[in-house]
C-alpha positions as a Markdown table, in Angstrom:
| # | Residue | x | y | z |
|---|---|---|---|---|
| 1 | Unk | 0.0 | 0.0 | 0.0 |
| 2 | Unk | 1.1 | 3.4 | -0.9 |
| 3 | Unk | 0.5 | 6.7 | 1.3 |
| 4 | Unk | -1.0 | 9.0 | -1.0 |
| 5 | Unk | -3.6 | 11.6 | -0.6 |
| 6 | Unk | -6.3 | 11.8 | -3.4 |
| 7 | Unk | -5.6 | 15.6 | -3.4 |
| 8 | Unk | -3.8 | 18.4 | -2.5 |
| 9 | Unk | -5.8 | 21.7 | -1.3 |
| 10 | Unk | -5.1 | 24.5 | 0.6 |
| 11 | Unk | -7.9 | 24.0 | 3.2 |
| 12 | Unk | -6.9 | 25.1 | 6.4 |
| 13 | Unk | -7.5 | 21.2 | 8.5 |
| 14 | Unk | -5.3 | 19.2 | 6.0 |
| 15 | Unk | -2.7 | 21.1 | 7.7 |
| 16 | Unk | -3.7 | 19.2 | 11.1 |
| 17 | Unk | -0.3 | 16.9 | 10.9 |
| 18 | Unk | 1.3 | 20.2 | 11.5 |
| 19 | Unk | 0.7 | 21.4 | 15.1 |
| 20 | Unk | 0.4 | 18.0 | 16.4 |
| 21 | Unk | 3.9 | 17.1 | 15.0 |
| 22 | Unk | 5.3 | 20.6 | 16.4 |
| 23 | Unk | 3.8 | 19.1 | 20.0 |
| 24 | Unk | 5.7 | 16.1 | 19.3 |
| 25 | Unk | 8.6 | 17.7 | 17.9 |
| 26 | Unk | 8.7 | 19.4 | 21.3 |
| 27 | Unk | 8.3 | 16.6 | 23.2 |
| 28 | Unk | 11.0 | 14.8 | 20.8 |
| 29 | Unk | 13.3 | 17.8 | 21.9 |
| 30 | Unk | 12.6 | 17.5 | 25.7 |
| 31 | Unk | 14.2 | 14.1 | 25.9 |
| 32 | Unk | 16.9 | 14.8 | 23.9 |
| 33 | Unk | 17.9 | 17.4 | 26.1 |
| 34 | Unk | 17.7 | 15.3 | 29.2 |
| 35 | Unk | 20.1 | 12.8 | 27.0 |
| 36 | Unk | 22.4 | 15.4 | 26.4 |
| 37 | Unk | 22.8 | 15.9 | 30.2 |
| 38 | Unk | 24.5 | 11.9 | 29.6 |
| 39 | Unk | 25.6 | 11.8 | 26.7 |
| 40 | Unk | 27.2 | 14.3 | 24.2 |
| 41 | Unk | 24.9 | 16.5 | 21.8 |
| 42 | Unk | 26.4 | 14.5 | 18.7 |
| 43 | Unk | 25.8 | 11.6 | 19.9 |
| 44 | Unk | 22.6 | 12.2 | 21.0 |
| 45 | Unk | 21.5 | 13.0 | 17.7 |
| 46 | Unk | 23.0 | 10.0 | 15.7 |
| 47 | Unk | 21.4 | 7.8 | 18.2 |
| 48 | Unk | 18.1 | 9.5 | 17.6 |
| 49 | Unk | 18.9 | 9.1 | 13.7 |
| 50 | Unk | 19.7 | 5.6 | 13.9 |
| 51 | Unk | 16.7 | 4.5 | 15.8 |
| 52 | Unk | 14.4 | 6.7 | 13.8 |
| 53 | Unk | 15.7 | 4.9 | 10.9 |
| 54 | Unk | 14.9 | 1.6 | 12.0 |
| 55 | Unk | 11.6 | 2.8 | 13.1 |
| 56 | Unk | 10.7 | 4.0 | 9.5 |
| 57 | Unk | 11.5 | 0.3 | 8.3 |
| 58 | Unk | 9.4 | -1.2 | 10.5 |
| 59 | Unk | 6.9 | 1.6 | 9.4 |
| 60 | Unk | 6.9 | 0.7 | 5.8 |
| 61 | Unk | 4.1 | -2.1 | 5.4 |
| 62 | Unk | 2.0 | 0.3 | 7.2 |
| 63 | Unk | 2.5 | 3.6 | 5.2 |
| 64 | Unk | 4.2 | 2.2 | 2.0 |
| 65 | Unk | 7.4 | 3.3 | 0.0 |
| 66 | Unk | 7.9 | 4.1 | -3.5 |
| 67 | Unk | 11.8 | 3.8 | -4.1 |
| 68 | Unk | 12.7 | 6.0 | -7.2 |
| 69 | Unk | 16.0 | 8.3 | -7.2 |
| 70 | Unk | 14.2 | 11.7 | -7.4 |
| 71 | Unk | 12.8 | 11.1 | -4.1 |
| 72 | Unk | 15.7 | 9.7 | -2.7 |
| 73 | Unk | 17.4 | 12.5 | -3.5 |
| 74 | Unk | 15.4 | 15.1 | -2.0 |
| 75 | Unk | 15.2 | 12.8 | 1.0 |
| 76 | Unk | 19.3 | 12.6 | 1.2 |
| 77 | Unk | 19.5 | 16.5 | 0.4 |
| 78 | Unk | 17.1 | 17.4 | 3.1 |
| 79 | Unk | 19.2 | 15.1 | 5.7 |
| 80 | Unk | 22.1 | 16.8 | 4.8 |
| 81 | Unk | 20.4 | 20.3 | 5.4 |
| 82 | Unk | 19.2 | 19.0 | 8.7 |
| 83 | Unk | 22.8 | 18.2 | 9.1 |
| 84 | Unk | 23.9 | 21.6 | 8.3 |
| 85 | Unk | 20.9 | 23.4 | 10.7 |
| 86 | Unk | 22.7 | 21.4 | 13.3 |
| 87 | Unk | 25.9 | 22.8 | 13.3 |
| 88 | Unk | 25.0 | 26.1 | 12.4 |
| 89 | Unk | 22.6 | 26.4 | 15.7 |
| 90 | Unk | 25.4 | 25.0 | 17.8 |
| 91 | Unk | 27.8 | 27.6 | 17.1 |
| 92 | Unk | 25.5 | 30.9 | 17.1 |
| 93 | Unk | 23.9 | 29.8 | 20.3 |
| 94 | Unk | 27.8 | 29.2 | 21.5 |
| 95 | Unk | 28.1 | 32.7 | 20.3 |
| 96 | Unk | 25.2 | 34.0 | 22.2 |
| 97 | Unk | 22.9 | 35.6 | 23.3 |
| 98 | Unk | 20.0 | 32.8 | 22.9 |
| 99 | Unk | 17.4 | 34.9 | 23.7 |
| 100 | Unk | 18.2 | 37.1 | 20.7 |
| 101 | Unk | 19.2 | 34.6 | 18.6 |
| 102 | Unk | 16.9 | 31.5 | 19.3 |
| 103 | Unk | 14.1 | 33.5 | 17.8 |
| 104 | Unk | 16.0 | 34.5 | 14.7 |
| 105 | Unk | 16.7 | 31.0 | 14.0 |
| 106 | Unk | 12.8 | 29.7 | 14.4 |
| 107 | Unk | 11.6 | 32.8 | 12.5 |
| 108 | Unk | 13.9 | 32.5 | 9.3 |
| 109 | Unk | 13.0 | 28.6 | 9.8 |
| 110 | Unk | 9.3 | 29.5 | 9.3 |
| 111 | Unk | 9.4 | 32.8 | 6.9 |
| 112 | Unk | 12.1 | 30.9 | 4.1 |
| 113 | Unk | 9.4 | 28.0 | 3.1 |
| 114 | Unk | 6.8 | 30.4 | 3.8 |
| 115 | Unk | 7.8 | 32.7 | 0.9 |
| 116 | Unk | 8.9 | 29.9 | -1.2 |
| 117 | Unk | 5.7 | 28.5 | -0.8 |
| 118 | Unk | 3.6 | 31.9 | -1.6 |
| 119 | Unk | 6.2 | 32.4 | -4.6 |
| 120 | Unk | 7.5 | 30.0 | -6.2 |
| 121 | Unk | 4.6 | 27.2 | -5.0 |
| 122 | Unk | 2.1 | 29.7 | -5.9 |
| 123 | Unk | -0.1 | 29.2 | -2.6 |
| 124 | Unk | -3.2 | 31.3 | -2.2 |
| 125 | Unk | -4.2 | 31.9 | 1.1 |
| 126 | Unk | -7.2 | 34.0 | 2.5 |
| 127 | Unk | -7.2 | 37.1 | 4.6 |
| 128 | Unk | -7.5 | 34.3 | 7.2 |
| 129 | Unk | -4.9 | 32.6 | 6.7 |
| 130 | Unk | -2.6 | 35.2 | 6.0 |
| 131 | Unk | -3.4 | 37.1 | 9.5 |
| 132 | Unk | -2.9 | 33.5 | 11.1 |
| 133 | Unk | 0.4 | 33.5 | 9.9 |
| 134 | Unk | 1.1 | 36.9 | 11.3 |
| 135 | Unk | 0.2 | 35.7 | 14.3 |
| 136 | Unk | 2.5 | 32.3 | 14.4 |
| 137 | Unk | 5.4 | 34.4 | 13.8 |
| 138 | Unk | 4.7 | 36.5 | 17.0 |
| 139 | Unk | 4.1 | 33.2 | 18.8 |
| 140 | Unk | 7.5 | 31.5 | 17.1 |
| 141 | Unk | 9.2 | 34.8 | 18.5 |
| 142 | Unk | 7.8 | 34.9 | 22.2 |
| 143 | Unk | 7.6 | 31.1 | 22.2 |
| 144 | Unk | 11.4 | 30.7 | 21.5 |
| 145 | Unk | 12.5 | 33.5 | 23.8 |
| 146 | Unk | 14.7 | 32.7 | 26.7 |
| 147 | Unk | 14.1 | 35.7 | 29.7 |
| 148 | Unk | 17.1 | 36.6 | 31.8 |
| 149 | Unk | 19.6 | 37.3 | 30.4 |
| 150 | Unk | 19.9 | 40.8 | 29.7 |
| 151 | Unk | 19.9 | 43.4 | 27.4 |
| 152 | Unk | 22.9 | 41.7 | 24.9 |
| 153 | Unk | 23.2 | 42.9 | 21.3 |
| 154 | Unk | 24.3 | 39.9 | 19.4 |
| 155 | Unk | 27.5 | 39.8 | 17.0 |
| 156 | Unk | 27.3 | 39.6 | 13.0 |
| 157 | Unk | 28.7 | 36.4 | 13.4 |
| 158 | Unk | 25.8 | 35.2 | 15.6 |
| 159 | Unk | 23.1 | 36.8 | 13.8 |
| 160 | Unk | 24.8 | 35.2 | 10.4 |
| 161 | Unk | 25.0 | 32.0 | 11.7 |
| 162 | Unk | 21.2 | 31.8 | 13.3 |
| 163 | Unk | 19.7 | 33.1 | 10.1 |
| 164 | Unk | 21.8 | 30.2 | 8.0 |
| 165 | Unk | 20.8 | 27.4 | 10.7 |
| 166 | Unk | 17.2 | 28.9 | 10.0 |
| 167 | Unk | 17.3 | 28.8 | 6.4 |
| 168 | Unk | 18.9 | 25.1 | 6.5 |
| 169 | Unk | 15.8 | 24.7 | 8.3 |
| 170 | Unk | 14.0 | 26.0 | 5.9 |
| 171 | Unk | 15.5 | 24.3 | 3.3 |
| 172 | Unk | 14.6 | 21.0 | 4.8 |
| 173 | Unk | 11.0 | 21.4 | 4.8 |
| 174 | Unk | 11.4 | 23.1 | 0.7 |
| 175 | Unk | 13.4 | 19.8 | -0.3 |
| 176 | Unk | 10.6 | 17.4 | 1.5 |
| 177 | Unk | 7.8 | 19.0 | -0.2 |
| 178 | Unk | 9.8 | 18.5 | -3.7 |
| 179 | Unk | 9.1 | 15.1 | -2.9 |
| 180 | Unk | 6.6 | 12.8 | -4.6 |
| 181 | Unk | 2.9 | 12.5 | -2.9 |
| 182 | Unk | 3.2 | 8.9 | -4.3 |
| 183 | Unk | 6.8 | 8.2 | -2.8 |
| 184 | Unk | 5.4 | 6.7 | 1.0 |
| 185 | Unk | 8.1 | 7.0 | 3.3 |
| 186 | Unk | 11.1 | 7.3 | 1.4 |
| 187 | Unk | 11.9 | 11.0 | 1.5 |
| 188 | Unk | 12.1 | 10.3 | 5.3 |
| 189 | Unk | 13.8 | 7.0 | 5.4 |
| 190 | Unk | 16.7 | 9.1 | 2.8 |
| 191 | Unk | 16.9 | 11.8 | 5.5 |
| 192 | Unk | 17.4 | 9.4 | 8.3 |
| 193 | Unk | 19.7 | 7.5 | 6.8 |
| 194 | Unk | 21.8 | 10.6 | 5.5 |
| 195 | Unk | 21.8 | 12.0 | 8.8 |
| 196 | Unk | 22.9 | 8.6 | 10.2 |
| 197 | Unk | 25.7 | 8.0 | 8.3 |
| 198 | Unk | 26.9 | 12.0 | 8.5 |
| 199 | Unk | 26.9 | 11.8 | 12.7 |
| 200 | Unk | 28.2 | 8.2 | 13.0 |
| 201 | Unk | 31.1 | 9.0 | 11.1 |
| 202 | Unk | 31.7 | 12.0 | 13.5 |
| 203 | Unk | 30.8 | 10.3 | 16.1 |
| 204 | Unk | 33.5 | 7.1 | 15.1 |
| 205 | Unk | 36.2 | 10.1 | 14.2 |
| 206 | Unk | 35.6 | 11.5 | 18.0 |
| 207 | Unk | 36.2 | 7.9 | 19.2 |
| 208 | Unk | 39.4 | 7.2 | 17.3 |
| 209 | Unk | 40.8 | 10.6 | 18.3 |
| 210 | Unk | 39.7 | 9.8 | 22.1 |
| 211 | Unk | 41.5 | 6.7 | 22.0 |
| 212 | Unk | 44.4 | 7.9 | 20.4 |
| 213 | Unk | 45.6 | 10.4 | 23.3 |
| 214 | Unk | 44.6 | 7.8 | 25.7 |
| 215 | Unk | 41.3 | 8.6 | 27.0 |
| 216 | Unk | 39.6 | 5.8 | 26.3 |
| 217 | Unk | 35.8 | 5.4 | 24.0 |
| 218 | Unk | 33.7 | 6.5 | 26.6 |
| 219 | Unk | 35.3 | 10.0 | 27.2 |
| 220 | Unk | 33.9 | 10.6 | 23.4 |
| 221 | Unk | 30.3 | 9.7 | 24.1 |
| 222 | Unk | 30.0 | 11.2 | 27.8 |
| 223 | Unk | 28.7 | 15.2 | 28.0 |
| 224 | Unk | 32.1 | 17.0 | 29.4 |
| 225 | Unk | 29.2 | 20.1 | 30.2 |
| 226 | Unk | 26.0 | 22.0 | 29.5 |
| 227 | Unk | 24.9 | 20.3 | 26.1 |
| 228 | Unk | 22.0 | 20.7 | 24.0 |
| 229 | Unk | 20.2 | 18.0 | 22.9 |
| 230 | Unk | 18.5 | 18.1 | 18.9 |
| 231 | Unk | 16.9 | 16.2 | 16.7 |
| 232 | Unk | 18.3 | 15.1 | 13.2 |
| 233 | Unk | 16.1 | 18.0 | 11.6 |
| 234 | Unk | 17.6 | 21.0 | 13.6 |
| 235 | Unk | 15.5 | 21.5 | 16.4 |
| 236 | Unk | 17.3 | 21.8 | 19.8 |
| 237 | Unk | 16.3 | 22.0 | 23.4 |
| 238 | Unk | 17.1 | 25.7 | 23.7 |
| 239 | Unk | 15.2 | 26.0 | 27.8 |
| 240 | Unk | 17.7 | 23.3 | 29.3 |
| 241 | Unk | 20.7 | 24.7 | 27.2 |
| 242 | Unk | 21.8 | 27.6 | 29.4 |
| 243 | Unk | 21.2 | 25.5 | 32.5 |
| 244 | Unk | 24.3 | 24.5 | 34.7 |
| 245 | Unk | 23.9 | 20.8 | 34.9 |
| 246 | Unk | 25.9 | 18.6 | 36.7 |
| 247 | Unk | 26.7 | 15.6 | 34.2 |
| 248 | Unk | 27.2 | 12.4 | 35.5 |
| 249 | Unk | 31.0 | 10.6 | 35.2 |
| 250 | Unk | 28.9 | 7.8 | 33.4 |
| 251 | Unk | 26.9 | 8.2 | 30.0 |
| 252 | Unk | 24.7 | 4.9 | 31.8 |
| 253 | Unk | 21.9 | 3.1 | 30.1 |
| 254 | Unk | 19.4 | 6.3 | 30.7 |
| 255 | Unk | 21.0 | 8.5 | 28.6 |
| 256 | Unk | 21.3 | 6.3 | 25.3 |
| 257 | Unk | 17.4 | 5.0 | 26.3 |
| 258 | Unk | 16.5 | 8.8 | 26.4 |
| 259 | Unk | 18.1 | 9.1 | 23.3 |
| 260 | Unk | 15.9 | 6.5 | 21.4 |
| 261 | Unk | 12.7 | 8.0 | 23.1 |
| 262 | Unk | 14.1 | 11.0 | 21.2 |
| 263 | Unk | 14.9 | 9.6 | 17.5 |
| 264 | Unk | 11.3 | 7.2 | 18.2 |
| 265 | Unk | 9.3 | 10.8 | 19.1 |
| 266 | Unk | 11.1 | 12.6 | 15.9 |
| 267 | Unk | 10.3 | 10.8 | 13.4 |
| 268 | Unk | 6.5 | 10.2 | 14.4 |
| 269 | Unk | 6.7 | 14.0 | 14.1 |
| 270 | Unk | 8.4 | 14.0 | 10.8 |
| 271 | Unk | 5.9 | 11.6 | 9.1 |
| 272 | Unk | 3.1 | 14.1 | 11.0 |
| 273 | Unk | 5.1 | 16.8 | 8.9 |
| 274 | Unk | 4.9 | 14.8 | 5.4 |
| 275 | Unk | 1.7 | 13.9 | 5.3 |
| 276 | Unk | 0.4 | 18.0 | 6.3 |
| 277 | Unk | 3.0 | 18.8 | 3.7 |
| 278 | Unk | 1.4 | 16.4 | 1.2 |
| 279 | Unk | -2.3 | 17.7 | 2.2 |
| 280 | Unk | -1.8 | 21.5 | 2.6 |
| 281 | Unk | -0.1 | 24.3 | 2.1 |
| 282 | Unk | 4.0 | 24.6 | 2.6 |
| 283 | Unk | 3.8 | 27.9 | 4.2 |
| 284 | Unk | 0.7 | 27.0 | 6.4 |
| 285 | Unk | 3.0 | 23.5 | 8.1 |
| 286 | Unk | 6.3 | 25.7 | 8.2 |
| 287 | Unk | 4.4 | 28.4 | 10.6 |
| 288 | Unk | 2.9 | 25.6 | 12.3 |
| 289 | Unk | 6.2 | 23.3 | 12.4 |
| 290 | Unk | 8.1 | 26.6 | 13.9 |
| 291 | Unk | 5.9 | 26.6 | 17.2 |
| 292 | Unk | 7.9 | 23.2 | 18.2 |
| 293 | Unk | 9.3 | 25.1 | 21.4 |
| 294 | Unk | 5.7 | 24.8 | 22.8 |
| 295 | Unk | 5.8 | 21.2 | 23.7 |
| 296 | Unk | 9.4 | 21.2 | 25.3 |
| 297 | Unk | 7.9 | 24.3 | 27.1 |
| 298 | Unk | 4.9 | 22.6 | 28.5 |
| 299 | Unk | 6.8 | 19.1 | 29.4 |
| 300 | Unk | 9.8 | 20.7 | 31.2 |
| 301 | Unk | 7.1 | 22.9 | 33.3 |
| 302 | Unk | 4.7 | 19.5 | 34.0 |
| 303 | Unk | 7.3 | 17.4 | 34.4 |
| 304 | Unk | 10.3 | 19.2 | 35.7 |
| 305 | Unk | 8.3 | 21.9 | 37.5 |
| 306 | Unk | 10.1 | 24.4 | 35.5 |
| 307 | Unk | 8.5 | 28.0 | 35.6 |
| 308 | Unk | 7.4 | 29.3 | 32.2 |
| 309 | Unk | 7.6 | 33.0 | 32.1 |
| 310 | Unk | 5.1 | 35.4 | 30.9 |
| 311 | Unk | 5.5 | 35.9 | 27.7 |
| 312 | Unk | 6.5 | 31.9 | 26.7 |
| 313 | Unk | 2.9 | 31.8 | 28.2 |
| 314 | Unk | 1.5 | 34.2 | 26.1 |
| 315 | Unk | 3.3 | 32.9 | 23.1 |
| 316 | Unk | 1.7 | 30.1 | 23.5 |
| 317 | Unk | -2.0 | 31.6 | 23.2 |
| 318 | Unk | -0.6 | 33.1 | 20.4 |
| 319 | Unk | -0.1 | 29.5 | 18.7 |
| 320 | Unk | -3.4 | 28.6 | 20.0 |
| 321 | Unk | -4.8 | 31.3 | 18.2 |
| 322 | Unk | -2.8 | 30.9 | 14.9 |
| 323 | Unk | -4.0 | 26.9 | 14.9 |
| 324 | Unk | -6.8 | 28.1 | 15.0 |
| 325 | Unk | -6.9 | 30.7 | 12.2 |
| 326 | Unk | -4.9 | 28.6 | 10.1 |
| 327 | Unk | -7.8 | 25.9 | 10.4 |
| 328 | Unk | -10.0 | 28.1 | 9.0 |
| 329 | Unk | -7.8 | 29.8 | 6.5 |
């Protein structure tokens, strides 16, 4: 059986992969930054690649797979921009400040597909839809915003490197759409196994080199500090990033089982995210896609008892509201 919709419109609910999977994208994030506390941020990632891959496998009498090398292709090009997005987001937030530069990076995410889509897609929204989009920007802004640290004007560097990590963002959501509607599951099974073989090889040069000067394998895999855990597409666990965590002198069996929760929890989100992109409207599942931060929001305050300041909260009836005109764009 192949996954294919009978058509694709611009009605506002086709789109209803695309909230859901930015709740689960969130959640995917939550425990990858709890994995990262273990385990380092590289690793963390491949893991999550690797068992999303084999996931998608086991997914493929259920949802189908059309192998042909087009879609392969824009599969294995959109792993390597989530590849990219990676990187990029590592080193501006590095660079600081997050609470400029997080924002940046989930805004150009959103606005890049969303003019490609109103361009060169040629989507037609309604007044509707176009005012929900307004407001999903806002909400991406105050949703992504870390409060506290002060009044700090970021450097070119930062603010060059946030905007690219945004656009390889972007350009991962552009190359999926390019995709077949007839393909299944490929696209994603060609991004997971494009990141996959990207971070392992990283991950096995990190090794060698720890073993060379005597450290032994595990002093490669363990977190030596603050990391931040992501997911193979870019997203990252910006709240628990700034924190001061104590890691542990032992990776353990927690942090490489929070690791698969992660990769299991990402790709669930990412065939969410194909199937709104094969239903709707590109522009209409990027803004959705970008309010991710929401569900890593609302886990770390139910489950961790973190406090949520005052404008994440409002942000987030912001993204209520912009589901909501979106729906009925």
């Amino acid at each position: 059986m192949n996954w294919k919709p009978t058509t694709r419109t611009a009605t506002g609910p086709n789109e209803g992969g695309g909230p859901l999977g930015a709740f689960i994208y969130g959640a995917a994030d939550f425990f990858g930054g709890l994995a990262a506390r273990r385990l380092r941020s590289i690793v963390v990632t491949a893991t999550a690649a690797l068992s999303g891959l084999v996931v998608l496998f086991a997914l493929v009498p259920l949802l189908g797979a059309r192998w042909n090398i087009e879609d392969v292709a824009w599969g294995a090009l959109s792993g390597v921009f989530g590849v990219i997005a990676i990187v990029l987001l590592y080193a501006c937030l590095a660079i600081g400040p997050m609470s400029i530069l997080s924002p940046v990076t989930a805004v150009t995410g959103a606005i890049a597909p969303m003019i490609w889509g109103l361009t060169i897609g040629g989507e037609n929204l309604t007044i509707t839809g176009y005012a929900g989009l307004g407001v999903a920007l806002v909400a991406v802004v105050l949703v992504g915003f870390i409060p506290g640290q002060g009044a700090v004007r970021p450097s070119g560097r930062g603010l060059v490197m946030a905007v690219g990590s945004g656009l390889a963002i972007g350009a991962f959501l552009i190359a999926l759409d390019q995709a077949g509607d007839d393909s299944g599951l490929v696209p994603m099974i060609a991004n997971r196994a494009t990141n996959s073989l990207i971070t392992t090889i990283v991950v096995t040069v990190m090794i060698i080199s720890a073993v060379r000067r005597g450290q032994g394998a595990a002093s490669a895999l363990r977190a030596g500090g603050t990391e931040l855990g992501a997911t193979p597409t870019g997203h990252a666990d910006l709240e628990h990033a700034r924190m001061n965590v104590m890691t542990p002198t032992r990776s353990g069996p927690a942090g490489w089982g929070l690791a698969v929760v992660c990769g299991v929890l990402d790709v669930i989100a990412n065939v969410l995210l194909l199937a709104a992109l094969r239903l709707g409207d590109l522009s209409i599942v990027a803004a959705l896609t970008a309010l991710y931060p929401a569900g890593t929001i609302l886990l770390a305050a139910v489950v961790l008892r973190e406090r949520v300041a005052a404008v994440q909260w409002l942000g987030l009836a912001l993204a209520l509201s912009a589901g909501v005109l979106l729906a009925l764009a």
